[in-house]
C-alpha positions, 0 to 999 in steps of 0.5 A: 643758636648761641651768642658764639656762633652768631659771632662768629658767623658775623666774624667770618662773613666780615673776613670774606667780605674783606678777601672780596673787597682785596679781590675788587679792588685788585681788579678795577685798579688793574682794568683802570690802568691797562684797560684790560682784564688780567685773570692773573688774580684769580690763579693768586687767589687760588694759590694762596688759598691752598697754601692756606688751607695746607698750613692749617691742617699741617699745623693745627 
């Protein structure tokens, strides 16, 4: 394995990292408050995903 691909392996693994914590910390702060689990997070998640990924291959 080259050095670029190790970098970014370790680049893209600290991205999701990052999207995982956004995910957690939405969620505890949402149950924290109301006491209930609101799944509203995960149709987000998954729009702005989608919404990524259709901006990526429509631009490049």
């Amino acid at each position: 394995m080259t050095i670029e691909i190790i970098i970014q392996a370790i680049i893209s693994g600290l991205l999701m990292g990052f999207i995982y914590a956004l995910i957690a910390a939405g969620l505890s702060l949402i149950f924290g408050l109301m006491g209930i689990v609101n799944f509203a997070h995960g149709e987000h998640l998954m729009l702005s995903m989608f919404s990524s990924f259709w901006l990526w291959t429509l631009l490049g």
